[in-house]
Structures are given as structure tokens and as C-alpha cells.
N, C-alpha and C positions, 0 to 999 in steps of 0.2 A: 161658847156653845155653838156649836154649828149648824147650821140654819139649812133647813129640810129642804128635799130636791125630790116632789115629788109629779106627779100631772096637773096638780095646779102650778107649779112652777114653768110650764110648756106655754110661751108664746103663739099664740096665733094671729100673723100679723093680716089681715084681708089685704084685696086688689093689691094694690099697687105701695102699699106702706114699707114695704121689706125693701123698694129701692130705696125711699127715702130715712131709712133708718139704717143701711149700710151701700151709699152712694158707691164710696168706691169701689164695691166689688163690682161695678157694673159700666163703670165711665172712668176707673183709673184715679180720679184724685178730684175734689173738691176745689182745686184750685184752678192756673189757669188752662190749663190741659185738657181736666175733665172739663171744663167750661165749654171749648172747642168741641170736645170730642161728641158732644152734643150737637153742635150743627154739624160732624158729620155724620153722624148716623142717620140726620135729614137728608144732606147731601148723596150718601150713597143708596139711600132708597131711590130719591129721583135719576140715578146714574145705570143703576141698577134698571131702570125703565127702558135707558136708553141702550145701554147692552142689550137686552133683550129684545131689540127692533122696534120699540113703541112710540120711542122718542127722540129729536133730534133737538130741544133747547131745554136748558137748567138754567135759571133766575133766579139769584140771591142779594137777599138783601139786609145791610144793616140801617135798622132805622132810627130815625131820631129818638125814639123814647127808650131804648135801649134792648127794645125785640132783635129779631132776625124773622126773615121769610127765605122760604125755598119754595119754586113752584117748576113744572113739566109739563110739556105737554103731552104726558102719555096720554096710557085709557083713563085713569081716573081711577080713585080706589073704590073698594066695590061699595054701595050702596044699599044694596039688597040684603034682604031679613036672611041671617044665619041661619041653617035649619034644625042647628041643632039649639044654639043658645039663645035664639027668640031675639035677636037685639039684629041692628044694621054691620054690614062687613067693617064700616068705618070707625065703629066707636069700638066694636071688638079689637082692634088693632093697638088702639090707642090704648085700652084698659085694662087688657088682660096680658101678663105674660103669658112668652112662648105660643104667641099667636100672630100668624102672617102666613104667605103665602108663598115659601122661599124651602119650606121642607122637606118637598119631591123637587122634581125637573121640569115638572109640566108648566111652571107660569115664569118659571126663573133656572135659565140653563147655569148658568153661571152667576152668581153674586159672591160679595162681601159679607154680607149680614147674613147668617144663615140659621141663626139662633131663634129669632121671632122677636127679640125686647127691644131693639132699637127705636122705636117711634113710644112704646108704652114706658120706657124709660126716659125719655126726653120729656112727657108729658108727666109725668111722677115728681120729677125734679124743676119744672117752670111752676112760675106763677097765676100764668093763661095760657090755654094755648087756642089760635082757634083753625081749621080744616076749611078747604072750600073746595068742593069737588067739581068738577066741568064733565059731564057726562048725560051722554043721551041727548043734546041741546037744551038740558035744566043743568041750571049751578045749585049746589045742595051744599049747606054748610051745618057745623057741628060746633061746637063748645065745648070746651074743659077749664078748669080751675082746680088749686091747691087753698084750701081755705078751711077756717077755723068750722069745727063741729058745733054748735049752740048748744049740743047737748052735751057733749065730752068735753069739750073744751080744748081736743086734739085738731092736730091738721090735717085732713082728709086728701091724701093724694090723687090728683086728676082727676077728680070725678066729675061728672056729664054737667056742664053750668046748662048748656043748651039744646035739648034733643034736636035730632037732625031734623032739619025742616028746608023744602023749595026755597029758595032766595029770589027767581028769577029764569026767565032762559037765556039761552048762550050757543053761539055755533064753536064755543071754544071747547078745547077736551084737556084735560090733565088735573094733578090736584096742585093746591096752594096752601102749604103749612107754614102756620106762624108761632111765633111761643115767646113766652117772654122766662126767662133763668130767674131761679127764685132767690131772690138776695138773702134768707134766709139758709140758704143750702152752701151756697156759695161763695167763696174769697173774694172771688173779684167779679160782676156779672159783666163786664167791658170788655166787648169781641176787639181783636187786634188785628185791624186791617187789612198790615201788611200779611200777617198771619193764612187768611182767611186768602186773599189775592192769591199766596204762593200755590195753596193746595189746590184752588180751584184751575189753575195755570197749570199745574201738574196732570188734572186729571183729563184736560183739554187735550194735552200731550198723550194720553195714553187712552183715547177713545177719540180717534181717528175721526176731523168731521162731524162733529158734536159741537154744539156754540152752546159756551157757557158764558152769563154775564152778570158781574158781579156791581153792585152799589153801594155804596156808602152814603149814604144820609148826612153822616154826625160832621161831615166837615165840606168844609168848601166848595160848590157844585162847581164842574169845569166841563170843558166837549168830551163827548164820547171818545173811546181812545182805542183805536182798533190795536190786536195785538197778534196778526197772522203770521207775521215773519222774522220771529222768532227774537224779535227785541222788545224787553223788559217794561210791561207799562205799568207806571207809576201808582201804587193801590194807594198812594197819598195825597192823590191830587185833588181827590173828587172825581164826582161825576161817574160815567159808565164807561167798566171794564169789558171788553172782548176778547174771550179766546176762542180760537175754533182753528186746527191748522190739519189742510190736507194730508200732511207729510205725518202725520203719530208721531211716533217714536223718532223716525227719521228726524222733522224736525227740531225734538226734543235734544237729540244728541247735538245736533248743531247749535243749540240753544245754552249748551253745558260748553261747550267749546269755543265759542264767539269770542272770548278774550287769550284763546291760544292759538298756534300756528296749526293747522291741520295738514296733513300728509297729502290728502285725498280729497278733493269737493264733496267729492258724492256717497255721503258712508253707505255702509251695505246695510240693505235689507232684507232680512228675507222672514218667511213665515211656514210652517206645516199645521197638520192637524191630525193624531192617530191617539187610539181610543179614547177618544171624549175629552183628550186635554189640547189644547190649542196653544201655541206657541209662538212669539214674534220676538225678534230681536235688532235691533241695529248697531252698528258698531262703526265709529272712527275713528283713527288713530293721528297722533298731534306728535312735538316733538320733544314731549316732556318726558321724566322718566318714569311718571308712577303709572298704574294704572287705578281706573273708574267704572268700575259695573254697578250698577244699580237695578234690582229688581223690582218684580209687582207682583201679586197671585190674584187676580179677580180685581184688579185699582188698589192692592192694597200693600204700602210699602213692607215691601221684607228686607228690613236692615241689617239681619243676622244670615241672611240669605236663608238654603234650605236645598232640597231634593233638586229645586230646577234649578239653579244655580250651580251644584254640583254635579249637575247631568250637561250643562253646557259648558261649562270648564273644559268637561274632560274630554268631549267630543273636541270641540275646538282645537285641544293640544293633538289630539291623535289625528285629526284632518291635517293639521300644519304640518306636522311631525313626518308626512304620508308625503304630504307636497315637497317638503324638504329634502326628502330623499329622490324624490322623479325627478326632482329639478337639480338635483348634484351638490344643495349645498352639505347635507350629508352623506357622507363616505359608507360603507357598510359596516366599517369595523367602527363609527363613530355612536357612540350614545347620545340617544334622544335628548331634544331640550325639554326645557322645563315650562311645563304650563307659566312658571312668572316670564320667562321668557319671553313667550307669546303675546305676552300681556301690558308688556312694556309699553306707556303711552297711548292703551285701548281706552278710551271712552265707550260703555256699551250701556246698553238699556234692554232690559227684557221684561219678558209681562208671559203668563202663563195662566189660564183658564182654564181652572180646575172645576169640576163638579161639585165635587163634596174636600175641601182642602179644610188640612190637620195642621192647624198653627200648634208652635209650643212656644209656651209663654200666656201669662194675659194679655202682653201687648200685639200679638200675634206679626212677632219678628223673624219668624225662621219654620218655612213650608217643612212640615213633620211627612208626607206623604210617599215612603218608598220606592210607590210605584211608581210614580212621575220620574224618575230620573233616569232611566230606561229611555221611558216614551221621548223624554226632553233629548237622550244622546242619540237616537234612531232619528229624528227630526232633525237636529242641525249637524249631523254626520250628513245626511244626504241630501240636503239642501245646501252645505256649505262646500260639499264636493263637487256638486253642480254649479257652481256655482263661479269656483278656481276653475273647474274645465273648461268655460267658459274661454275662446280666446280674448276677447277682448278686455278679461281680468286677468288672465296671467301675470303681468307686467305689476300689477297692484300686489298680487302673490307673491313674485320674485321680490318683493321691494317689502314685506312685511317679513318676512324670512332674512334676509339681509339684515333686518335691523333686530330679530332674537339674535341670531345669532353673534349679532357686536353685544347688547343685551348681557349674554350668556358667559363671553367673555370679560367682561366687568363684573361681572356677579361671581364668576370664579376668584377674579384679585380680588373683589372684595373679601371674599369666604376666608382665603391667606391672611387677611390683613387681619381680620376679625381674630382666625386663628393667632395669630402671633400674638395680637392684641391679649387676647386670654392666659396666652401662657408667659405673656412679660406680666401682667398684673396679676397673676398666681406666683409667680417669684417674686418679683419685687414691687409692692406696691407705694411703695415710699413715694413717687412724684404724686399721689392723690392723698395719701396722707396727710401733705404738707397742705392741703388746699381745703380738704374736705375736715370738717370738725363733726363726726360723724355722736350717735348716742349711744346713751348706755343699755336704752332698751333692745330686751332681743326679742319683743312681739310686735311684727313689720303690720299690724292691725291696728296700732296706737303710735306709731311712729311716724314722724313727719319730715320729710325736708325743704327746707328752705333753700332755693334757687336767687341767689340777693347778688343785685349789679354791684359792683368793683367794691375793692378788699377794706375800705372804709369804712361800707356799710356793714362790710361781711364782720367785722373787726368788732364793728356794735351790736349785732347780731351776735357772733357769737359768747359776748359776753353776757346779753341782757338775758337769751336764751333761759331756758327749762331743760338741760343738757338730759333727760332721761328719757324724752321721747324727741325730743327737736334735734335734728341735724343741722347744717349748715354749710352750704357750698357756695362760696365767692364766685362769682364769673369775673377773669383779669384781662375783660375786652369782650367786644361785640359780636357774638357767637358766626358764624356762616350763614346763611339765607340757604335754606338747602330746597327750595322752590326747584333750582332750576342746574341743583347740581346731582350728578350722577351719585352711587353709594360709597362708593371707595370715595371719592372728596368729601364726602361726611364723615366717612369714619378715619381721615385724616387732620382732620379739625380736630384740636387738643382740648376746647373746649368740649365738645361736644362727645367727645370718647372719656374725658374724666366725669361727666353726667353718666352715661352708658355703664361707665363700673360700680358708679355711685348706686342704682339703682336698681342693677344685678338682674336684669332682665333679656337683655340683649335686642336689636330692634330686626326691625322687617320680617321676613320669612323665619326669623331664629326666635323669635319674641315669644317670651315664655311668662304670661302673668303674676302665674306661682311662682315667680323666684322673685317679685317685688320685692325689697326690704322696706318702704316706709309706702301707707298704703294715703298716704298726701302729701301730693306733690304741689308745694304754694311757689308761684312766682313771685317776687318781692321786687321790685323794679319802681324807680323814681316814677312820682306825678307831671312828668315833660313828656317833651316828644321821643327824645329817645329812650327812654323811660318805655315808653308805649311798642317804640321800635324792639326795643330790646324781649317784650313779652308778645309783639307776632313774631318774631323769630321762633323764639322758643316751642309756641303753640303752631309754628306752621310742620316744625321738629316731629312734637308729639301726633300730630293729625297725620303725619307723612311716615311715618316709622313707630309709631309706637300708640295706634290711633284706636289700642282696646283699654291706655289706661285712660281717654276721654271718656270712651263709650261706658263705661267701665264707672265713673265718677272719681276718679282718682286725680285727678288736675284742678289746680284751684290757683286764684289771683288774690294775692296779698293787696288791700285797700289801705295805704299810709296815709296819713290826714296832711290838706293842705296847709289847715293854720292852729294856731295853737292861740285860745283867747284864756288871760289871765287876768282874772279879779282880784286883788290879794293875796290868799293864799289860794285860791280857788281854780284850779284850772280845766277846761274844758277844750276839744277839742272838736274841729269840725274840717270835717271831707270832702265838701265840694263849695260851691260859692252859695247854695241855698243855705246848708245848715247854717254855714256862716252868716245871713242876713236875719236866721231865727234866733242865732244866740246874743247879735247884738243889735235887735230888734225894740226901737225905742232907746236908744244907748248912743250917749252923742260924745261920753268920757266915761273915765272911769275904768278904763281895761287896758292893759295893752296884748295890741296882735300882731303873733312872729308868723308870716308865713314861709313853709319849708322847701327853699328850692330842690333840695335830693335828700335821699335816707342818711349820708354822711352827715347831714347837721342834728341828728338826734343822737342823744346819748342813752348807751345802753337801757337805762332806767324806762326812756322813754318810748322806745323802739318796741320794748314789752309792753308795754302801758297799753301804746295805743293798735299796734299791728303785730303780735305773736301771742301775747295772754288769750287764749282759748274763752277766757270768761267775756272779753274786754272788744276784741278783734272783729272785724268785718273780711270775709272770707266771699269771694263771686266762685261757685262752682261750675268750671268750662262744662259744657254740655252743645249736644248737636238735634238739634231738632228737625233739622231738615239737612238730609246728609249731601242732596244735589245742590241745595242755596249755599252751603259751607263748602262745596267743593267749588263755588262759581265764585265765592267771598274770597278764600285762600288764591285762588288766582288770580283777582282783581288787586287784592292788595300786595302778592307778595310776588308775583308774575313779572314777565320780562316788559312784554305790553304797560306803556305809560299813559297813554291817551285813556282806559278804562279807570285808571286810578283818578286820573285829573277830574272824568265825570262822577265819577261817587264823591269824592272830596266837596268838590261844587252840589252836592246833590245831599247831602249830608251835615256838610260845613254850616257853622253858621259866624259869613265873614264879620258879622256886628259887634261880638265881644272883641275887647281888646287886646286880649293874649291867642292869636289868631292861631298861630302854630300849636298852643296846648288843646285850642277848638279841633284842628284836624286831627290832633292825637284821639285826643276825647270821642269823636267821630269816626273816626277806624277801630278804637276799641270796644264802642258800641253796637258797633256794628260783626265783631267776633264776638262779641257774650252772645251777640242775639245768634248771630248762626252757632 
């Protein structure tokens, strides 16, 4: 019988309940994301103060009971009785959706948050929260809680624990938000420091002359750690972090490049401003081959780029393109280069201040806004032309031109190579044949490849296999380091172009997601170090060439177990040296334990068992979370530069275990999950 839908079946959830009974539509995920994404939406109300000229310090803090605070020293939020809903501006903020002061222009030219829920959202989902306002020379403080109903017996979201009342007076101005994440609500409530460090490091970078300073509580108190010139302070050390760098964005890009060779000391800066959108960019170029833009719209990373992104691209190729030709190295009967051209070895950073900006997405990855891309090519069309006119930049012009156009001609032998490539493996593809043990499924949504070091393992692999969605591709030797090599030397590596057929997408500027055939891609790579070497290779591969099936979720690390513990007939397996100490935990006999130097000592039977059964398998999904720390990580470890590797090793390492070399493996692979 089915069961009647009528206005009694209409939910009406009051304040603040509808976040707490579907979180993620509002902070992205319950977990540790959404966890974060909570203190930024403190974070960028306080930032947000400071963009708007109120404020020049942000203070955050994680403390020992497992709150956070944020405090400014703007104006202070408003205090005074609302005139229309009879209550103080502060608790209205906190209480009500879609209520803040971010809706017109008039208190906030430019923000991130422009919805109103960020602060009434963070208090919906804590367990406390409490406000301390600095204003007028009185400090005014306010209360909330999440707490059971005596009458319902539900949990009442955020509701007023304390009306606002004088605490005191004060020559100080700004407010002070504290909260505590409701473990209730949440997976994990345990802010991550490093985490936390990086963003607010970022946003130091990208609000010019702003001191932000972060604390950590929960561990080890150490000296304050200034962090003006552009090297890397430690968010593990304890004690107090400092960012605040005169240079913005400038320094930012020298901050991205400090572990490669730069062309130039002094990257270019420049900035405009026309209709209402505000534009800064800096740019240095190094001697690598890829290129690195990274955007912002209001502080807020745009990963997927957007309108300004695309409006700076294209100027930039038509400025070059203009130069290129005054300057002779293009002929007239000769055809423009290619914006990648251009782009070769650029490190850039832009930031764009929008009014009213159109993300699309909920993660608000990619500026939807038309109009801006116009305004963004008028801006650094004539700020970048002014700029090469300049004499004392010529020389830096002629020398960025010189290097598209060697660029340009490598990217043409590549395109040959790639051609021929195609059309020898559309005739004959017998040499990947012999290599690839490909499946029978033809739905690339359910199909998997396996990526497994040398033909032993490949050998048990493909027998233990599920031949109907699992593929299988041996690697017969140590793929290329393609860090620091050009495109045509990648796609002359045999490993690496029998991957590329395998996979039926093509890479770089040709890279076509829809032709994926297997939409998991697992690396399978021995528990040692080169084991470890062999899976940054790979993943420095896909980051550098093929970096939408990361973003994408399509990249995954196959976890084979170190030791195999056998009770009789009983056998159990364990992955790191913890499980191991849980399984034979109180056990002084009684077992024996095989541990597996590489995937060649397991047999098919077991190679299923423990690392390809889908039911059985432990699977780490590559993901990027911060796509400037992954681009600073991928250079540290896999760069020409040694001395940057030796200090993460030492910095990471921990030399006390006895298998020291599986420690530094363990410790750079740690350090790629996390970027």
C-alpha cells in the first residue's frame, strides 16, 4: 500500500536545522573537508574585512580542547538592535540564513562569501560557539550552542546559550570567533595543521601586506617563526606562525619556484582596474618544460580556471605573438605561435576582484562570469604592452620569445611523433599486445588497469586477475623521470607510449578524457624504495601530461601487504608494521610470519586475495588538494635540484626505524597522497 504524500507529510525544518540535517549541501562533505571548510568561512569573513580596508591582522588559532578561533581587527560586527527583526546585528548573523552584510557593494566591494550562511552555518554544525566583539571601546560577547531540547528530545541548532551582554571595555576593535565542530555531525573534528598553515600562507600571498598568524596549541610550543621571504615555515613545529609579504603575488611566484632555476630574478608584475573588476598578475619563467598558472577570484582558488583565466591566456599569446613579429623572430608569411608555446616554463599567479562572481560547480572551481574576460584581455593587453615597451624589458622579451619559439619546434616533432605513433598502432599493434593483458569488458566505467612493476609480478597479476574488467600492463624497467625532460623524450620512452596506447587518451594538449578505456587506473608497485620510485614516476607522468585523470579521480595506488601472519589454517594479512603489532599482539608463538620483499613472491591466488579483489583490497585515491603545494612537492621530489630533496627527507624521515631507506620511501610517498 502506498503511503500518502500529503501537507502533513511537508517538513518544516526552523533556524538553523535544515544545515544540520543536510550538512553537505552546504560545507561539501562531513568529513575532513567539510571539517576545514568551516574554518574557512571564519577565515574569509575576517579576510574579507581586510580587503575591504578595515583590517590589517587575522589570528587563528587551534587550541587545545579541540576548538579553533579566528579574530581581526576590523570594525567589529554590528552590535546594534536590527530594525526590522528586533534582535542584535550579531546573533542575527549567526542565526539566520542568508543574513550578512555582503549583498549590495556598500560594506563589502569585493568578497568570497556572498550568500550570507557562512558564519550561521559554522554555528549550526559546532557544538559551542562563542563571538567577542571589540567595538566602541566596550567588548560585547555572545553565546550559542547545539544542544538537546528537554522537550522534544531533538538537537536544536545554534541557538542563543547567552544573550549578548558588555564583558568589559577595550581600546581594541575587531571580532573574536570561536567554535567548537560538533563530533556528532562530523568524521573527524581534528583540524590539520599542516592543512590549515598552507591556506593561510596562501592567502598572506594573495593580500598584499596583511599579517596573518596562525597557532597551534595541540603540539609542542617553539619561537615565533617569521615567514616574510618566502621560505616555508614549519606548521609542525609549534608555536607562532607569521605570514605577511610585501611582494603579493610577486612573492608568491618566487615561493612556487624556489626549488627551480628561474630565467629572470625579478618576475613581472603588473596590475589594472576597468569596470569594477580589478586584476593583478605576476609571472616567472624557469627552465622547465611545463607550464604553472594558478588563479583566485576574490581569495578563492579557481582550479578549473574560468572567464579570467581565459581572458589572460589570450591576451598574453596576442601581446607575444605582436612582439614577436617587431622583433623579427616572426617572418610574415610565418604562423603565430601557440599560447602553450608561450607558456613554456611560465609560473603565473593571478587573482581577479570580481563584484558579483558566477562560480559553477558547488566547489566554486571555474569563474562562470562572461563579462570579465573582455575586461581581463583589455587589462593585460595594455599593461603587458607597456610594459615590453619598456627598454629596459626588451631583452627579457627577446629572451621569452626565443624560448616559444625553440618551444614550438619541439612541440611540432613531438605532434610527428605522436602522429606516426597512432598510425603504427592502428596497423600493427602486436608490440602492446604481447605486454598488455587487456579485458573483456567493453564498459571503460567498470574497467580497471593495473600498472604492476616487472613481468613476474605482471605474470601473477595476470593470472590471479578478474580478466572481465581488470587489465594488466607489466612495466619491463624503470619508466623515465619525465620532470625535466622535454615532450618528444616522453613520447620516446617505450614504456611510457605502450601506457599512452593502453589507455587511449592521448596526453598534453591532445588529452581527450572520453576516450579513457578503463576509468581506474591502480599503480601496483613493490612495498621498497624503488617500489615507491617507481609510483612518483608514474604519478609525476599523469600530473604532467595527463593531470584531468587526477583531478578527475581516476588514479589510484594499489596497497600490497608487508607480511602475511599464519595461524594454522588461518591466515591474515597486515600492511604496515602497526596492523602487524595488532595481529600479533600478546602472541609470543604460535604463528608464523612471511614478510614480502616484492609482488613477485606472491602467487596468483594471493595477489587476488590480498590487492586486486575489489571486496578484499585497500585502494589510496591520488587526489590534489592544493594544486600550488603539489606543484612545489612534484619538484622537490622529482626536480633536478638535490639539496631541496635532502631537506624534506631530513624533515620527514624518521632516521630511528631500522629499514631507513623503506622510511624515506614511506616519507615521499606520504607526502604525494597528501598533495
Amino acid at each position: 500500500m502506498a503511503k500518502a504524500y500529503n501537507a502533513g507529510s511537508i517538513q518544516v525544518l526552523e533556524g538553523l536545522d535544515a544545515v544540520r540535517m543536510r550538512p553537505g549541501m552546504y560545507i561539501g562533505s562531513t568529513g575532513s573537508r567539510g571539517l576545514h571548510h568551516m574554518l574557512w568561512e571564519i577565515v574569509d569573513n575576517a579576510i574579507d574585512e581586510a580587503m575591504a580596508g578595515y583590517a590589517s591582522q587575522v589570528d587563528v588559532v587551534l587550541h587545545e580542547d579541540g576548538s579553533a578561533s579566528v579574530r581581526d581587527n576590523g570594525r567589529g560586527l554590528p552590535v546594534d538592535i536590527h530594525p526590522t527583526m528586533g534582535i542584535p546585528g550579531v546573533e542575527l548573523i549567526y542565526t539566520r540564513l542568508h543574513a550578512g552584510g555582503k549583498f549590495d557593494n556598500e560594506n563589502y566591494a569585493y568578497s568570497g562569501g556572498l550568500h550570507g550562511v557562512g558564519g550561521s552555518v559554522v554555528n549550526a554544525l559546532s557544538r559551542w560557539m562563542t563571538v567577542d566583539v571589540f567595538h566602541d571601546f566596550r567588548q560585547y560577547q555572545i553565546a550559542f550552542e547545539s544542544a538537546v531540547d528537554e522537550e522534544t528530545g531533538k538537537i536544536v541548532s545554534g541557538r542563543v546559550a547567552q544573550k549578548l551582554k558588555t564583558v568589559g571595555n577595550t581600546t581594541e576593535r575587531g571580532s573574536l570567533i570561536r567554535f567548537m565542530p560538533d563530533d556528532r555531525v562530523f568524521e573527524t573534528v581534528r583540524f590539520n595543521g599542516e592543512t590549515v598553515s598552507r591556506r593561510l600562507r596562501e592567502l598572506a600571498y594573495l593580500n598584499k601586506g596583511l599579517t596573518i598568524t596562525f597557532e597551534d596549541e595541540r603540539v609542542k610550543q617553539a619561537e615565533p617563526a617569521e615567514d616574510n621571504d618566502g621560505e616555508e615555515a614549519d606548521a609542525q613545529s609549534g608555536g607562532k606562525q607569521v605570514y605577511c609579504y610585501a611582494g603579493g603575488i610577486s612573492d608568491y611566484v618566487r615561493y612556487l619556484n624556489v626549488d627551480k632555476t628561474a630565467l629572470h630574478e625579478t618576475p613581472i608584475y603588473l596590475e589594472g582596474a576597468r569596470e569594477d573588476v580589478i586584476f593583478r598578475f605576476a609571472i616567472q619563467y624557469t627552465d622547465s618544460y611545463t607550464e604553472n598558472v594558478f588563479s583566485y577570484v576574490n581569495n578563492i582558488p579557481t582550479g578549473e580556471g574560468g572567464s579570467h583565466e581565459t581572458g589572460f591566456k589570450a591576451a598574453y599569446t596576442k601581446v607575444m605573438n605582436d612582439f614577436a613579429r617587431r622583433l623579427g623572430a616572426l617572418k610574415e608569411k610565418d604562423a603565430n605561435l601557440g599560447g602553450d608555446d608561450f607558456r613554456e616554463g611560465m609560473t603565473a599567479v593571478m587573482i581577479a576582484m570580481v563584484k558579483n562572481p558566477q562560480f559553477e560547480g558547488q566547489t566554486k572551481g571555474k569563474l562562470g562570469n562572461t563579462e570579465v574576460r573582455p575586461v581581463v584581455e583589455a587589462i593585460v593587453g595594455q599593461q603587458l604592452t607597456a610594459f615590453f615597451e619598456d627598454l629596459k624589458n626588451q631583452e627579457l622579451c627577446q629572451q621569452l620569445i626565443e624560448k616559444a619559439v625553440r618551444a614550438a619546434k619541439v612541440r611540432e616533432a613531438a605532434r610527428k611523433a605522436r602522429d606516426v605513433a597512432r598510425t603504427k598502432n592502428a596497423l600493427e599493434a602486436a608490440p602492446l599486445v604481447g605486454k598488455l593483458a587487456s579485458c573483456t569488458g567493453r564498459k571503460p566505467e567498470l574497467n580497471e588497469l593495473f600498472i604492476v612493476e616487472g613481468d613476474s609480478a605482471g605474470g601473477s597479476a595476470k593470472q590471479g586477475r578478474d580478466r572481465r574488467f581488470q587489465a594488466i600492463l607489466p612495466l619491463r624497467g624503470k619508466p623515465l623521470n619525465v620532470e625535466k625532460k622535454r615532450l618528444d623524450q616522453v613520447l620516446g620512452n617505450e614504456e611510457f607510449r605502450s601506457l599512452i596506447t593502453a589507455l587511449g587518451t592521448n596526453i598534453d594538449e591532445s588529452f581527450t578524457l572520453s576516450s579513457l578505456k578503463y576509468h581506474k587506473v591502480i599503480i601496483l608497485s613493490d612495498a621498497d624504495q624503488d617500489g615507491a620510485h617507481i609510483r612518483a614516476i608514474l604519478l609525476t607522468f599523469f600530473y604532467r601530461y595527463m593531470k584531468e585523470l587526477i583531478t578527475e579521480g581516476h588514479v589510484y595506488i594499489g596497497m600490497p601487504p608487508l607480511y602475511k601472519v599464519q595461524r594454522g589454517n588461518k591466515i591474515q594479512y597486515a600492511y604496515d608494521d602497526n596492523e602487524l603489532r595488532k595481529l600479533t599482539k600478546g602472541s609470543t608463538k604460535g604463528y608464523q610470519l612471511q614478510r614480502y620483499k616484492g609482488l613477485g613472491e606472491m602467487n596468483p591466488e594471493q595477489l587476488w586475495a590480498t590487492t586486486m579483489d575489489p571486496a578484499q583490497r585497500k585502494l589510496v585515491q591520488v587526489t590534489i588538494e592544493d594544486a600550488a603545494q603539489a606543484e612545489r612537492l612534484v619538484t622537490i621530489l622529482m626536480g633536478d635540484k638535490v639539496d631541496p630533496r635532502r631537506e624534506y627527507i631530513n624533515q620527514y624521515t624518521n632516521f630511528d626505524r631500522e629499514d631507513s631507506f623503506t622510511a624515506i620511501a614511506d616519507s615521499m610517498e606520504e607526502g604525494r597522497r597528501n598533495a
